[in-house]
Residue frames as qw, qx, qy, qz and C-alpha x, y, z in Angstrom:
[[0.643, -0.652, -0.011, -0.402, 105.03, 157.82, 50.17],
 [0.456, 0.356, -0.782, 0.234, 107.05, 156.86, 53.13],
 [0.580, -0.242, -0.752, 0.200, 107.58, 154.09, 55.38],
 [0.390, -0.880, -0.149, -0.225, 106.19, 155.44, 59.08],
 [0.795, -0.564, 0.051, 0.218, 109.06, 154.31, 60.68],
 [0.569, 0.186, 0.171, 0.783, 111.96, 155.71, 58.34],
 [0.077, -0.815, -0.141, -0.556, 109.70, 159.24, 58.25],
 [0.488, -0.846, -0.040, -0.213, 110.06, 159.36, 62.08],
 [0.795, -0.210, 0.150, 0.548, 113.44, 158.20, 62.37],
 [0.390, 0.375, 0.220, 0.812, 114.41, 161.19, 59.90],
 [0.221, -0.876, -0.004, -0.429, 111.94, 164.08, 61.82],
 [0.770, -0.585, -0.042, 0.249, 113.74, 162.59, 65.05],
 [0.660, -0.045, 0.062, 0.747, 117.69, 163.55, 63.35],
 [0.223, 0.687, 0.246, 0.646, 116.14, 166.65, 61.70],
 [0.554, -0.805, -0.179, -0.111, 115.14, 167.58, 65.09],
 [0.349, 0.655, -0.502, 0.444, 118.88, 167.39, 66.10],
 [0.395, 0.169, -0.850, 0.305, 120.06, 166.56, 69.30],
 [0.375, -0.219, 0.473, -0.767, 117.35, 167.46, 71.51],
 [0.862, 0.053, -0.102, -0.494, 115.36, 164.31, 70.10],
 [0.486, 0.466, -0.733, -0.096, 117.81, 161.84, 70.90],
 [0.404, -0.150, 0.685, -0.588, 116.47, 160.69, 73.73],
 [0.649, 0.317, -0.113, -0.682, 113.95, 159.57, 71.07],
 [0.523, 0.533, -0.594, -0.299, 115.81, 157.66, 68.81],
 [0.236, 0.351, -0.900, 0.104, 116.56, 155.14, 71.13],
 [0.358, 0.259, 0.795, -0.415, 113.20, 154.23, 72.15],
 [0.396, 0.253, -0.234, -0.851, 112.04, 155.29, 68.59],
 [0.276, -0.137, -0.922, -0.233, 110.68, 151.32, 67.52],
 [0.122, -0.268, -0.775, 0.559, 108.49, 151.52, 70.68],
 [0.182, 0.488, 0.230, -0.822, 107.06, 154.75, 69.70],
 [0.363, 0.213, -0.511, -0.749, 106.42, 154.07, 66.24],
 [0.184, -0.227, -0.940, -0.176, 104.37, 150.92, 66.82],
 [0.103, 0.628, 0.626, -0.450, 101.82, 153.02, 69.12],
 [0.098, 0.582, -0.026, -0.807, 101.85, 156.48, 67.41],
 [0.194, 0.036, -0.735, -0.649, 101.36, 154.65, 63.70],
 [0.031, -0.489, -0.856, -0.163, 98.25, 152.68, 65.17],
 [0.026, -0.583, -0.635, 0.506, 96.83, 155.87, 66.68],
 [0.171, 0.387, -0.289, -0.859, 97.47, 158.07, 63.26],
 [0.083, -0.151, -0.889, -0.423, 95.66, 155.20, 61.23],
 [0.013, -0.622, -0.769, 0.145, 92.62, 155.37, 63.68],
 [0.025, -0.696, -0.111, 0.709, 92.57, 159.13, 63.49],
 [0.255, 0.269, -0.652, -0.661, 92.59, 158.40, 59.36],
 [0.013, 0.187, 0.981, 0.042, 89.78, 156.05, 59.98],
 [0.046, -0.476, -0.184, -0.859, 88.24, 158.82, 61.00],
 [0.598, -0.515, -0.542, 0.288, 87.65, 157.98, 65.36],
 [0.329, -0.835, 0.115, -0.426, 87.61, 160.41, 67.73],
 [0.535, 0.194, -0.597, 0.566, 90.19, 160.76, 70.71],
 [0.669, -0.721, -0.154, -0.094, 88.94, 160.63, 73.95],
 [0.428, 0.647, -0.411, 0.479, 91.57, 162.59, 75.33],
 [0.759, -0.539, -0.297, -0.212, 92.46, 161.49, 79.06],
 [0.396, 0.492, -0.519, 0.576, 95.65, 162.72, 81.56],
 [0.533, -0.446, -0.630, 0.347, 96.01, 162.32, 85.40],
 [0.063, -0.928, -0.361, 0.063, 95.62, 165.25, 87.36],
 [0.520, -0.517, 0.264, 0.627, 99.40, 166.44, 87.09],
 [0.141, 0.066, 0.578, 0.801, 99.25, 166.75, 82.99],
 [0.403, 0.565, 0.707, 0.131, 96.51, 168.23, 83.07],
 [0.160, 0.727, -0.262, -0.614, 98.18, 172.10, 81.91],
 [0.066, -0.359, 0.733, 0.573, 99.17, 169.43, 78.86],
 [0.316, 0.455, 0.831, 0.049, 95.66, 168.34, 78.10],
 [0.164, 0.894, 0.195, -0.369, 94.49, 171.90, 77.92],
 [0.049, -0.553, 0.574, 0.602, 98.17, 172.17, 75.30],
 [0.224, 0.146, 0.840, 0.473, 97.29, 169.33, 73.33],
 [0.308, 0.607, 0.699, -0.219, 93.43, 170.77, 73.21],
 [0.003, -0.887, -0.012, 0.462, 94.74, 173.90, 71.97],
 [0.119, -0.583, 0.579, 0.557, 97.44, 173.35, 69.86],
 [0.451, 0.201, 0.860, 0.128, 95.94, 169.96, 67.49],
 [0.478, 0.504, 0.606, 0.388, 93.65, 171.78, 66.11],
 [0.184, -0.612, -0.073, 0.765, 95.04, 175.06, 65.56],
 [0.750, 0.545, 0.333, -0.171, 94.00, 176.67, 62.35],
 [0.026, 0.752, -0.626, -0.205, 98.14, 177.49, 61.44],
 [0.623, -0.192, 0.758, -0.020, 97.96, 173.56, 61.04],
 [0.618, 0.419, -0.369, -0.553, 96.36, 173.83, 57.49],
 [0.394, -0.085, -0.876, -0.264, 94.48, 170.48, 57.24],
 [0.591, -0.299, -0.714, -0.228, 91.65, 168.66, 58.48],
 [0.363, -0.575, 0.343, -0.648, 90.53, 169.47, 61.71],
 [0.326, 0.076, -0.897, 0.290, 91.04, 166.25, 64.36],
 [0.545, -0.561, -0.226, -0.581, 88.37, 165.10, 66.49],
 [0.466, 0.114, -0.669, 0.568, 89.48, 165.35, 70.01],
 [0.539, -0.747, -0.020, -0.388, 87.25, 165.69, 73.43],
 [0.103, 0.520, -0.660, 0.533, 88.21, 165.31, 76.55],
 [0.360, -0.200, -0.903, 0.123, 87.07, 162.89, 79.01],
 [0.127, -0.415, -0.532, 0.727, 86.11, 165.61, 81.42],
 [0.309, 0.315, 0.072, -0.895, 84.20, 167.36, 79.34],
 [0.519, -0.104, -0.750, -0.396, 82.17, 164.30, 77.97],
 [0.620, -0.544, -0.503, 0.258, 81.74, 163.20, 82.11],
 [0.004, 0.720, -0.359, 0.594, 82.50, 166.18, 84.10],
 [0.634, -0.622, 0.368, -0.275, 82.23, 163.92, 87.31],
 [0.653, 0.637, -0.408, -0.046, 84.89, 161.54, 86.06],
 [0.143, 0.424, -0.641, 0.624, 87.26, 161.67, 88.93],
 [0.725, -0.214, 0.312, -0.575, 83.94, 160.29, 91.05],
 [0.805, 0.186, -0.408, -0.389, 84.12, 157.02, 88.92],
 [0.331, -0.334, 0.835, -0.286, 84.98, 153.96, 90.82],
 [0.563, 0.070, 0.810, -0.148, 84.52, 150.15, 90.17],
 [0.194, -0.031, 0.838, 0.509, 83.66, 148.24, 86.89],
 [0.225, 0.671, 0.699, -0.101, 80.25, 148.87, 86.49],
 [0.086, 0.891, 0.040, -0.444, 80.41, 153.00, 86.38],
 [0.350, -0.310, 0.696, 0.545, 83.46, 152.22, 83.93],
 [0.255, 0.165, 0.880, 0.365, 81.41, 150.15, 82.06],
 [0.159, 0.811, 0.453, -0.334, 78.36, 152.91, 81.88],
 [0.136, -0.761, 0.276, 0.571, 81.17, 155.39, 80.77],
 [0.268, -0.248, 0.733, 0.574, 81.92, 153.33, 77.85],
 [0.328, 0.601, 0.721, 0.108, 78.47, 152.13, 76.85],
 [0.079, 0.830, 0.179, -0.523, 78.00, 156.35, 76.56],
 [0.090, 0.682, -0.264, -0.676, 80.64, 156.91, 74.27],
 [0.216, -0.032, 0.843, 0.491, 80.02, 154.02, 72.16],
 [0.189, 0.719, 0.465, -0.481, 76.56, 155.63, 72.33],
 [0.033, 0.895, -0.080, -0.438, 77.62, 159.34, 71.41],
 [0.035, 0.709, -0.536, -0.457, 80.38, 157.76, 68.93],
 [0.910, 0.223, -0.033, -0.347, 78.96, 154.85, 67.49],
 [0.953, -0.134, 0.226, 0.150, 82.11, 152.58, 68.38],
 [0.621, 0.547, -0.059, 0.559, 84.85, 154.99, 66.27],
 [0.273, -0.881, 0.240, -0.302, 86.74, 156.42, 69.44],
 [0.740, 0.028, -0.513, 0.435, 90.04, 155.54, 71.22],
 [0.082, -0.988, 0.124, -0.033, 91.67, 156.96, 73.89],
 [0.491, 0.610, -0.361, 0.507, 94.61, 158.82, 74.24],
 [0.755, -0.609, -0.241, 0.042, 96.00, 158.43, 77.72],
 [0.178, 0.756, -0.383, 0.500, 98.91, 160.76, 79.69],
 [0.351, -0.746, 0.352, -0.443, 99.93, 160.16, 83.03],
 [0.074, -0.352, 0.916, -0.176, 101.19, 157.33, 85.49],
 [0.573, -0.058, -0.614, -0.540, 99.56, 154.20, 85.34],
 [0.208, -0.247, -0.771, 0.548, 98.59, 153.60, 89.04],
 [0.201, 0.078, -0.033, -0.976, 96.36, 156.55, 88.45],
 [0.427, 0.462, 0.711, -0.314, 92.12, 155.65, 88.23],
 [0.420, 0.666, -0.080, -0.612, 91.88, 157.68, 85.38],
 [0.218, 0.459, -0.783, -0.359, 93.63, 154.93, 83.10],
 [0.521, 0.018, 0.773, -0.362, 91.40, 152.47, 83.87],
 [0.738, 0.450, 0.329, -0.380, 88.75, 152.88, 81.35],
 [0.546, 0.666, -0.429, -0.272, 91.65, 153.33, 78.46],
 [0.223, -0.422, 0.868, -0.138, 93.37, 150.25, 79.81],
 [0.598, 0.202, 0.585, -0.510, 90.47, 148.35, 78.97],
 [0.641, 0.711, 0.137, -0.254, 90.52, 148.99, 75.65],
 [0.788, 0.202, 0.313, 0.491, 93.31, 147.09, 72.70],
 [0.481, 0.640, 0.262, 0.538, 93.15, 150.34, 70.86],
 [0.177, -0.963, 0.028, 0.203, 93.90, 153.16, 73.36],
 [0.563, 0.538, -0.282, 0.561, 97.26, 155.35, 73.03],
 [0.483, -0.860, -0.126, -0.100, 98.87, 155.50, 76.08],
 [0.375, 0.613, -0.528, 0.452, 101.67, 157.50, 77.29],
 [0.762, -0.515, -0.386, -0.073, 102.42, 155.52, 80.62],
 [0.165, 0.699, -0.530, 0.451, 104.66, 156.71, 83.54],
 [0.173, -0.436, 0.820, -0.329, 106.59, 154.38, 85.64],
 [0.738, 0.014, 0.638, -0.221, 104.52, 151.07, 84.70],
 [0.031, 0.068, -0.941, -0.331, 105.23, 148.33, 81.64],
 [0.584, 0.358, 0.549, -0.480, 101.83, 148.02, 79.72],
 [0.617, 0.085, 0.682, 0.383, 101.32, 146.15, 76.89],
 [0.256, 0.619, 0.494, 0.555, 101.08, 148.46, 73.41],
 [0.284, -0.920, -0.190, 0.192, 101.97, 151.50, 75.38],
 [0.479, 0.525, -0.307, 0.633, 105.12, 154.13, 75.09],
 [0.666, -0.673, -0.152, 0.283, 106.70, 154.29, 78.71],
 [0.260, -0.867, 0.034, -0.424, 107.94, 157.18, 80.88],
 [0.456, -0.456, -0.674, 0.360, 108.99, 157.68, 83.98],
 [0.097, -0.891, -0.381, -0.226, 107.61, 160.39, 86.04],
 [0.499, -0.760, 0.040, 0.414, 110.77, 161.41, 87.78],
 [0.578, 0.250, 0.186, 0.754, 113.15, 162.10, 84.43],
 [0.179, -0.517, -0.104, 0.831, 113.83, 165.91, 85.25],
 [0.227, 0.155, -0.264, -0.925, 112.69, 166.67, 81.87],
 [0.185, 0.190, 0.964, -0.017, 109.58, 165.24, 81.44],
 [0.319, 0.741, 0.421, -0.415, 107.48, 167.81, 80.80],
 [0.120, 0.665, -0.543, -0.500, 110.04, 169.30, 77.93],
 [0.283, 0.049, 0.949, 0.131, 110.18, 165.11, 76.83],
 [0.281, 0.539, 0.665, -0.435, 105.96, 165.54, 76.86],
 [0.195, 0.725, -0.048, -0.659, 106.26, 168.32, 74.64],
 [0.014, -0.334, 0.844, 0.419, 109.02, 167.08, 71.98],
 [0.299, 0.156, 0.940, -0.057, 106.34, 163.91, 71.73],
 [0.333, 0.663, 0.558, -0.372, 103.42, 165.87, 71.28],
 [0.368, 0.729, -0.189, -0.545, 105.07, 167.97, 68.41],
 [0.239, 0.390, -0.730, -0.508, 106.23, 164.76, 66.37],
 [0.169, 0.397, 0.898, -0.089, 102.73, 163.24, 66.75],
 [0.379, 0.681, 0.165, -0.604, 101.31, 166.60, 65.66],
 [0.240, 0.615, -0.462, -0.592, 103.86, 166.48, 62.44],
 [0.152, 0.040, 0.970, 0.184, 103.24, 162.60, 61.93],
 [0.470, 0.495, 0.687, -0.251, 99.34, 163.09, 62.17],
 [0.392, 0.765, 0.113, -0.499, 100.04, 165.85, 59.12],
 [0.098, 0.469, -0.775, -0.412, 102.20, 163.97, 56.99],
 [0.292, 0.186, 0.910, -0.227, 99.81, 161.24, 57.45],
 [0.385, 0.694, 0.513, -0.326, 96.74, 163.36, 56.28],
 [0.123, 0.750, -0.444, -0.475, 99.04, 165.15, 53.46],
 [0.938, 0.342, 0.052, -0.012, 99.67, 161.51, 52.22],
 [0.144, 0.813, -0.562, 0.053, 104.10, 161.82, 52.99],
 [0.033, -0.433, 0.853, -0.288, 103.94, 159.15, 54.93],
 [0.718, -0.188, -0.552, -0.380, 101.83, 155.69, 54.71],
 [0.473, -0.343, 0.593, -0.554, 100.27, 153.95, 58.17],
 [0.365, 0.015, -0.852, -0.374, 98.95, 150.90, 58.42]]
């Protein structure tokens, strides 16, 4: 079994040059993306959550994760909006704090989330809140995050790359190629 951080350092070269952008922020990325494959082997749900700009790339990740070409283990993943459909109403620490009590409700305390978008955004609130979210932030420094920015011309192409060597980490993970901690 290998190390997480030598596996992704090797999909990142395999990947040639279009991942190099990668490499040089790869330490960063492996410390979030290993804790969120471990919880996702723990066997949490992913409270999936993007600002309103990504949200053609929620509807990709919803689609693509658990496709059944993936051969393995289907992934539990909702969306935020379709756990709260009035979401985008929420405001102020209390309604937050309803929102959470629900899913620790509905998920008995084995959920993170998975956060997309800029981090000025209201929607990042509730995952901010929380040690264990994954969050891809754009244009703000947060602690135990992997930072963006929202102007890099490729960002959506960037978005993409990410999402397919978190798909192949979560299956080397669940295949047993590659150890988490």
């Amino acid at each position: 079994m290998q190390d997480f951080e030598k596996w992704t350092l090797d999909a990142i070269r395999s990947d040639g040059a279009s991942l190099s952008w990668l490499e040089e922020c790869r330490f960063e990325w492996t410390t979030v993306a290993e804790f969120a494959v471990s919880q996702i082997m723990e066997g949490k749900t992913i409270v999936l959550i993007t600002d309103r700009e990504r949200k053609w790339f929620e509807q990709y990740v919803l689609s693509v994760l658990n496709k059944s070409s993936n051969d393995r283990p289907i992934i539990p993943i909702v969306s935020i909006d379709s756990v709260y459909t009035h979401y985008d109403e929420v405001s102020g620490a209390k309604m937050i704090d309803m929102i959470d009590d629900m899913l620790s409700i509905s998920y008995k305390e084995d959920y993170f989330f998975w956060y997309i978008g800029k981090g000025e955004d209201k929607r990042v609130d509730i995952a901010k809140r929380k040690d264990n979210s994954f969050l891809w932030i754009f244009d703000e420094d947060f602690q135990n995050s992997f930072v963006m920015r929202s102007y890099d011309s490729l960002l959506d192409i960037k978005l993409l790359q990410l999402f397919n060597l978190f798909n192949l980490s979560l299956s080397a993970a669940l295949f047993g190629e590659v150890e988490v901690e």
